[in-house]
N, C-alpha and C positions, 0 to 999 in steps of 0.2 A: 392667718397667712394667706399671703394671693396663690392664686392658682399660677401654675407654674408656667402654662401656655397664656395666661393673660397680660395682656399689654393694656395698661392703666395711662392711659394720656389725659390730663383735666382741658375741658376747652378754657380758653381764654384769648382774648380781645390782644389784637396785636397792631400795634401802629409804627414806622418804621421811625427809627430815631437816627442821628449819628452821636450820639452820647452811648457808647458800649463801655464804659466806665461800669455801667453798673450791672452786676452782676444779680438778675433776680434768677433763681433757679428753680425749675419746675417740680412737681409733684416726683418723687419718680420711676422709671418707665421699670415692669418685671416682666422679665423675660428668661425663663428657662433658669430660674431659681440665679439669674445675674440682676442686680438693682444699679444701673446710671444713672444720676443727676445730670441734666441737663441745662446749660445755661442759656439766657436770653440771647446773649450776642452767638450763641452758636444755632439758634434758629433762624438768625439775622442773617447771617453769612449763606445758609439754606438757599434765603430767597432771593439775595442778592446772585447766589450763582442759578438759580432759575430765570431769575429778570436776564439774565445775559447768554441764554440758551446753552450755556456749559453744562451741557450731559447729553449723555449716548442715547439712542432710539430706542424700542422696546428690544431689538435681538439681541442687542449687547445686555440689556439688564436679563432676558432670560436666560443668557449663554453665563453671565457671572453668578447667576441662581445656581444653576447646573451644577459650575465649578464648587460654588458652597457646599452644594448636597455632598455632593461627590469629596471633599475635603474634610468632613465629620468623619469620625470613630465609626466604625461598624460592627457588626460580628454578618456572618456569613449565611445569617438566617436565610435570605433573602439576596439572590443572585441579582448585582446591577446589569451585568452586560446583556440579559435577558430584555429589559424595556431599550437600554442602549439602542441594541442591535435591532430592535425589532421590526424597524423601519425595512431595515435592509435586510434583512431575514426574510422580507414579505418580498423584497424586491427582486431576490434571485431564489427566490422557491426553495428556502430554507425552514424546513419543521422540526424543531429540536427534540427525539422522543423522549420521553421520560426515564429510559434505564438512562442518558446521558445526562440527563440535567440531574438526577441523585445521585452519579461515579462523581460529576464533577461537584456537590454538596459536600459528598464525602469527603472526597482528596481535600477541599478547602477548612471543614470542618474538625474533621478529625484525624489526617494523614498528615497533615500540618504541611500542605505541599508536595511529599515525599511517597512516591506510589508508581506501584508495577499496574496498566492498562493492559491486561490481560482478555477484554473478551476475543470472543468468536470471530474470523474475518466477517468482513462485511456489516459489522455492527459500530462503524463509524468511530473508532478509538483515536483517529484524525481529531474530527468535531468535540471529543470531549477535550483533548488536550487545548481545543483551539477558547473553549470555553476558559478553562481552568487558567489561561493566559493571559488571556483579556480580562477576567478580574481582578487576578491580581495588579494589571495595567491602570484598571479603572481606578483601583483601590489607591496608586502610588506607589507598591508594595513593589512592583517589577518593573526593571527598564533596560538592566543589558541581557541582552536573550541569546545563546548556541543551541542551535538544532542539530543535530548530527543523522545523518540519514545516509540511506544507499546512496549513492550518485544518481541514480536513474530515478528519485524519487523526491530531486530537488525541487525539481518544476512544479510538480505536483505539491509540494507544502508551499511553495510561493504562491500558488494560487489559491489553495484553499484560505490560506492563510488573509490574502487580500480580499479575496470573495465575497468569505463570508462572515470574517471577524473585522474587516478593517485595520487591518494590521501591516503595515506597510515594511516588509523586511527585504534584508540584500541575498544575493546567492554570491558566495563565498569564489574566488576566481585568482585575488594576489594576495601578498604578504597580506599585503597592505589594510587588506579589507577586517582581518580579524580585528585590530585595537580602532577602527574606525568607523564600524555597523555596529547599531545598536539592537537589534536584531540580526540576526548571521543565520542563515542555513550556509550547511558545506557536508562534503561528503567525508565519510567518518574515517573511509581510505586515505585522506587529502590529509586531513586534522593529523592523522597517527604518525605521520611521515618527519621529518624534520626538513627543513627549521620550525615546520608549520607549529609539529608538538610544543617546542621549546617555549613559541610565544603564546599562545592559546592557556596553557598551562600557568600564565600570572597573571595572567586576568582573572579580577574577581566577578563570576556570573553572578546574577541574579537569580535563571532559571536557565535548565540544562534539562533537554529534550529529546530522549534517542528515541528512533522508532529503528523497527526491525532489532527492538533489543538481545533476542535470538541469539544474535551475532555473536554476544562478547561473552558468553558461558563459560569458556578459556581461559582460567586466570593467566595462564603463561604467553596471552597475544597481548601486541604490540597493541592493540584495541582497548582491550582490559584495563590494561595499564596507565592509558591515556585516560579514561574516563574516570577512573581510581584516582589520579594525579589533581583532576580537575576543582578549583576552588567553588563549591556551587551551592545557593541558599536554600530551593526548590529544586526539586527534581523529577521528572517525569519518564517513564522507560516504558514504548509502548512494544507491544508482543502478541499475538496471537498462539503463540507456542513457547509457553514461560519451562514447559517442561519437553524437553525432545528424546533425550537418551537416557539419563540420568538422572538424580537426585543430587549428585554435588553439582551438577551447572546448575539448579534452581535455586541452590545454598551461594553460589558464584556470585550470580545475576544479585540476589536480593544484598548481602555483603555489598556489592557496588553501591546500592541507594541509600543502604540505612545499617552500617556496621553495629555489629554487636545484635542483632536483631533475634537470629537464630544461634546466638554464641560462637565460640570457636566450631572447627570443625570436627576435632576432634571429640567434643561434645554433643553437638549435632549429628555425625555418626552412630555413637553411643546411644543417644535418646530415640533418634529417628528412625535408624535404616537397618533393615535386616540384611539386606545387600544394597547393591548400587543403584536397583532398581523398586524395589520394594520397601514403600515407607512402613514403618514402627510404628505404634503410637497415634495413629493418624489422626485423632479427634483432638491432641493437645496440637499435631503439626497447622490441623488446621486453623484453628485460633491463634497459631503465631504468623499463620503467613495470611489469616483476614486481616491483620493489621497494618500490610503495605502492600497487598494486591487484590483488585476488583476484578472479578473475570463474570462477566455477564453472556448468558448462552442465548442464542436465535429459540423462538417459540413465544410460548404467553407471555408476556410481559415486555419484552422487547420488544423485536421485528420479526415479523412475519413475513417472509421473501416472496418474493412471485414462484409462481412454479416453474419448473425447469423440463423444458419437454426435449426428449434428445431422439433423434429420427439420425437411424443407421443408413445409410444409400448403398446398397450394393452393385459395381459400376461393372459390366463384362468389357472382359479388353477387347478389343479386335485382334485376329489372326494375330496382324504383324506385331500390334504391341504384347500378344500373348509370345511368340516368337522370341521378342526380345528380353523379355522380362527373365526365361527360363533361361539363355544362352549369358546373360549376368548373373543369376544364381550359380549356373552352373561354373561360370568362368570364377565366381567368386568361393567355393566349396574349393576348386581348386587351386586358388591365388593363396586363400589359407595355409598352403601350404611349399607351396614351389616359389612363390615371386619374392623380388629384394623385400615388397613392403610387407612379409609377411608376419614381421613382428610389432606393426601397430594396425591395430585392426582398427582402428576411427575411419580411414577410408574404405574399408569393405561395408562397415555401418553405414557411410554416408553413400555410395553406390548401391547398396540396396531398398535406401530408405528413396531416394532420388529416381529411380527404376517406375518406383508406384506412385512418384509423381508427375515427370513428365520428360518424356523421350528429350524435350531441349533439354532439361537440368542433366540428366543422366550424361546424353552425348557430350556435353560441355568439360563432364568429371575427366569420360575416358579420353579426350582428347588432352586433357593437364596431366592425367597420368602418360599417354602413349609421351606427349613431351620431355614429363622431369627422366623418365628412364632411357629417351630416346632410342624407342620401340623402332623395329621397321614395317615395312606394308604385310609382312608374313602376321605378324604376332597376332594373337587374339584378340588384344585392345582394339589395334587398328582395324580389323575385321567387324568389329562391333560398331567402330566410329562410321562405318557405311551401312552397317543393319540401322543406326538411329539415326542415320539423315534418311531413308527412305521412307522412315514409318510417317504418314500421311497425316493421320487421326488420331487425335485425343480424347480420351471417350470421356475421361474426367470433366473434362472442361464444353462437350456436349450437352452433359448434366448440369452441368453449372447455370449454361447460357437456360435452360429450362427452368431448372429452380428460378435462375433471377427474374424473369418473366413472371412465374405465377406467386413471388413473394411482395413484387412490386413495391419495395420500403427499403429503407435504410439495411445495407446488409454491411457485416464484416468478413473479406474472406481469407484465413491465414493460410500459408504454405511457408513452405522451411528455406525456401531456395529461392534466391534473385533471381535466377533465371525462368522458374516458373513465374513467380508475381509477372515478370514482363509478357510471359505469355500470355496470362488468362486474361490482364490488361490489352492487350493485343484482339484477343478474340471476342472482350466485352464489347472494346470500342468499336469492332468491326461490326456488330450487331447493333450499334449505337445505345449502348448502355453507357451512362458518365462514371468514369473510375476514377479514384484517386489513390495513392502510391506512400505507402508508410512504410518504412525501413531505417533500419541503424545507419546509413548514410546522411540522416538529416540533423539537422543544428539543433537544439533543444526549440528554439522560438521558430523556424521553422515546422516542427512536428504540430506546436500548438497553431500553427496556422492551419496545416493541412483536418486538424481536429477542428478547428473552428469553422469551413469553409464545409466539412460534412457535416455538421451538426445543423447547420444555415440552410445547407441548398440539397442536401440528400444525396443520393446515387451508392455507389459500393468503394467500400477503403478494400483496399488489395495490402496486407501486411505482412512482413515476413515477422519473424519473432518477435524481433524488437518492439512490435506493437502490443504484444503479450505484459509490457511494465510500462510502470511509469503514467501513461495519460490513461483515465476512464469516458469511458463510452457511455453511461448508464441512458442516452437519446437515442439509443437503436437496440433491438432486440432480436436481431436474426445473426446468426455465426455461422459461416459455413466452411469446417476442418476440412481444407482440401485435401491436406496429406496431414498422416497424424506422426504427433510428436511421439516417439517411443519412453519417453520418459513421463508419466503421469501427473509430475509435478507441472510441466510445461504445457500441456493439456489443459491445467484448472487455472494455472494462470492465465490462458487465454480467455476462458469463458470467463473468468474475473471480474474481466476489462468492463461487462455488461450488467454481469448478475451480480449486484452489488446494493448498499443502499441509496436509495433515488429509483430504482428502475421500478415503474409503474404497471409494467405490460409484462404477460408469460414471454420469457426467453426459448427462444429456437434453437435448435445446434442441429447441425445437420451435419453428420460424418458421411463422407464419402469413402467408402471402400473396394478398394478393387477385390474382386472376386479368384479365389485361388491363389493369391501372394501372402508374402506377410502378414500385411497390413490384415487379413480376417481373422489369423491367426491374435494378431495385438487387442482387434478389437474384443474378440474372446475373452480376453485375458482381462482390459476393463472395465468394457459394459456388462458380459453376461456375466463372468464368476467372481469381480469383487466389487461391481456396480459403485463403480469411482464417482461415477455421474452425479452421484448425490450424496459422496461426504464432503465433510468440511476440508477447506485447504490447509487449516491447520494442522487439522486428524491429519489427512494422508503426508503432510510433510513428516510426523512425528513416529507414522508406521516406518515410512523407507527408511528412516534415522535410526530405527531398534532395529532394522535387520541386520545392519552392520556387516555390507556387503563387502565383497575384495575385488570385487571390482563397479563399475557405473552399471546402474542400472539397462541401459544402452547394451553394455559388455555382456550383460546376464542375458541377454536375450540372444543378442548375437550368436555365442556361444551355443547355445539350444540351437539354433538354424541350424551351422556349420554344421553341430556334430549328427545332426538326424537327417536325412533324408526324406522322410515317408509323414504325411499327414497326420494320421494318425499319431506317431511318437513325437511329434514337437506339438502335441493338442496336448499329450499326457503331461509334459514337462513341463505346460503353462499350467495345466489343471494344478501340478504339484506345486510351482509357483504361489499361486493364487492361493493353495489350502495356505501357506506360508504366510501369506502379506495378512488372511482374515484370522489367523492364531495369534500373531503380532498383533493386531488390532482391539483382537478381545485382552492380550494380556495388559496393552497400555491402557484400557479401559480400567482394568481391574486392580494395577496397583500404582498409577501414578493420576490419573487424569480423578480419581475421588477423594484427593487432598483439595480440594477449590470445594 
């Protein structure tokens, strides 16, 4: 028998005839256990179309190679978009680690497509989906694609998407767009809605992509339901937090991808759970749920992050800003309770949190209040709206102009208020520092400009929240919290934006604190007693989720100001706070986060 890679050609003597009558037929040719006869006049016609220059240059014959390879049978041994991409992997400083190229072995291998992307934030759950995409693309196996994502987190899969996999998809905007991209991002709020649901729902996907799969834990949301409805061959559902409250949303979630996986529920309860929070069984749960979720943790074998250095600034106010600070506490202890707005407290939160950021944001609030209640010159609003036109100096932004001097690189600085951002922009430019201006006021292709134009030329982005999602930084590593968010979760989104994978250098953070307000009290709460600064953003999403608060976060704090007066007792009731949030941490540790 010939070998099954050998090609057997006999030489022989050829002279051209035009008598193709006769058919002499060669030896013939073995090729991959296939045997062709070959006839004379069909090597005739060969050279005839050579003598006439009829054929393509060498790219067309290697680009029709490609398609060959690429158009065989495979198994999944062996990742193609790995050599594919590698060009362009080199070209925008793409390095695939190895926990990503084994999730995405897996999902192709043995998930059969169908899998929860469970790791750690910052361990790139993006790049594997972006993998596991593009194979199947390469393969022929995928071609119509829905992404479902936040809104704020469109842009960002359009680009990663182009960057680094080559993948050229639409961002979802009319009807129109769902039965006409063959790649779709759109936001998962947009999809759920009708008409949008209605049409979306008869299309048969190829592959269906949620990130932020978190979301639909709810069997009874409008979300749930839509994703439930949807016709889908593959499926991918990325999460950092596969488990937050419960054990039925992690039975919800997995149900959405692969029904019948953990049984009914009411068998799943039975087997699994001692209560809502505390799995049963845990060593059979875990081998039912390694079967459609991969959750890979930061350390040996992944990613090892830069260090994270977090430097507290302690800022003294001056006289007047001390002045005013206490005469808004104070006016707000008693607005608590005497003014019309005394039953939503969002405005006393945001006048106090505004106070320790800057006498303009502050003055701006009391003048929209002296307005909506049409105060007169007597009232105590309007009395303050001339304490905060007089006060001169901002000692916050003193500090600022000194730090950005001796950090001399790329900085990010957030604050919570348009009216601050325009100030410290104010006070950079006056010192000729170059600023640039990031806010929810801008266009999605806007933003990315303003992100491209500091990544290019350097100087400081001045962001208010908004720059907290949606686009990464990982090209700067200095952060400076000018006022802090009282919600922890908004805090780690910010530094996010930086300390992420890609960032090559130790990250900076620099909290500014005014000394004697709040804000020393907040940072107590969590730098020193539950040292936020260095858990995962997963973790802490999934502590505040078990405390199962009655009111925002925000609210729980507030509430402690109003009701204490004295140092001392609003130190104790974060202390008792904080024993709180680190009980919760150890409890999710202990009966839900050991099922992975």
């Amino acid at each position: 028998m010939l070998d099954p890679l050998q090609i057997n050609v006999p030489l022989f003597n050829y002279t051209d005839s035009k008598d193709d009558k006769e058919e002499i037929f060669l030896e013939p040719i073995s090729l991959k256990h296939f045997s062709v006869k070959y006839s004379l006049s069909g090597f005739r016609n060969i050279i005839r179309q050579i003598r006439k220059r009829n054929y393509d240059d060498l790219n067309w014959h290697r680009l029709a190679q490609i398609a060959d390879l690429l158009s065989l049978t495979h198994g999944f041994t062996n990742l193609l978009c790995t050599e594919h991409l590698a060009e362009r992997w080199k070209q925008v400083g793409v390095i695939p680690y190895p926990h990503q190229i084994k999730t995405a072995e897996k999902v192709l291998q043995e998930f059969q497509g169908l899998a929860i992307l469970a790791d750690e934030v910052g361990l790139g759950k993006t790049i594997e989906a972006g993998i596991i995409l593009k194979e199947y693309m390469l393969r022929g196996l995928v071609k119509n694609v829905l992404i479902l994502t936040p809104a704020s987190l469109c842009w960002q899969w359009y680009q990663e998407l182009y960057e680094k996999f080559d993948i050229q998809a639409g961002i979802q905007k009319s009807q129109w767009d769902w039965e006409h991209a063959d790649i779709l991002i759109a936001s998962i709020d947009t999809a759920k809605r009708e008409p949008h649901a209605k049409i979306i729902q008869n299309i048969p996907y190829d592959m269906l992509i949620i990130d932020e799969a978190h979301k639909l834990k709810n069997s009874s949301t409008a979300a749930f339901k839509l994703v439930n409805s949807l016709q889908k061959k593959y499926c991918l559902m990325l999460t950092a937090t596969p488990i937050q409250n419960n054990l039925k949303e992690l039975y919800n979630l997995i149900t959405l991808l692969k029904p019948g996986q953990l049984g009914s529920y009411r068998s799943f309860k039975k087997k699994f759970m001692i209560d809502m929070r505390t799995p049963k069984n845990p060593e059979s749960l875990r081998q039912l749920l390694s079967g459609v979720i991969i959750r890979n943790r930061r350390g040996e074998g992944t990613v090892e992050f830069t260090k994270r250095n977090v430097f507290p600034i302690l800022v003294h106010l001056s006289d007047a800003e001390k002045r005013l600070y206490n005469q808004i506490t104070n006016l707000i202890r008693k607005s608590s309770k005497a003014l019309p707005f005394q039953t939503n407290i969002l405005p006393l939160i945001t006048l106090q949190r505004e106070v320790c950021s800057s006498f303009y944001a502050a003055g701006l609030t009391l003048e929209k209040m002296a307005q909506k209640y049409n105060l007169g010159d007597e009232s105590d609003i309007v009395k303050l709206i001339s304490e905060a036109v007089n006060v001169k100096q901002n000692s916050k932004c003193d500090i600022v102009e000194k730090l950005a001097a001796k950090i001399n690189d790329r900085i990010i600085i957030f604050t919570e208020y348009k009216a601050s951002q325009e100030y410290i922009r104010y006070r950079l430019e006056r010192t000729n520092f170059k600023t640039l201006a990031f806010d929810g006021s801008l266009s999605r292709g806007r933003k990315e400009w303003v992100r491209y134009l500091f990544q290019k030329d350097g100087g400081i982005l001045v962001s208010t929240e908004s720059g907290g999602e949606g686009l990464n930084f990982q090209f700067c590593n200095h952060v400076i919290n000018y006022d802090l968010p009282w919600n922890p979760m908004r805090l780690e989104q910010r530094i996010g934006r930086i300390h992420r994978l890609g960032q090559t250098k130790d990250v900076n953070i620099y909290n500014l604190v005014t000394k004697n307000t709040i804000e020393e009290h907040i940072m107590f709460l969590l730098h020193e007693k539950i040292n936020m600064f260095q858990m995962v953003l997963g973790e802490l999403d999934a502590i505040l989720l078990h405390l199962k608060l009655d009111k925002s976060f925000e609210s729980q704090l507030m509430n402690i100001f109003i009701r204490q007066d004295s140092k001392e007792k609003i130190h104790q009731e974060l202390e008792n706070l904080g024993n709180i949030i680190l009980e919760a941490r150890e409890e999710i540790k202990k009966q839900t986060w050991n099922i992975f």
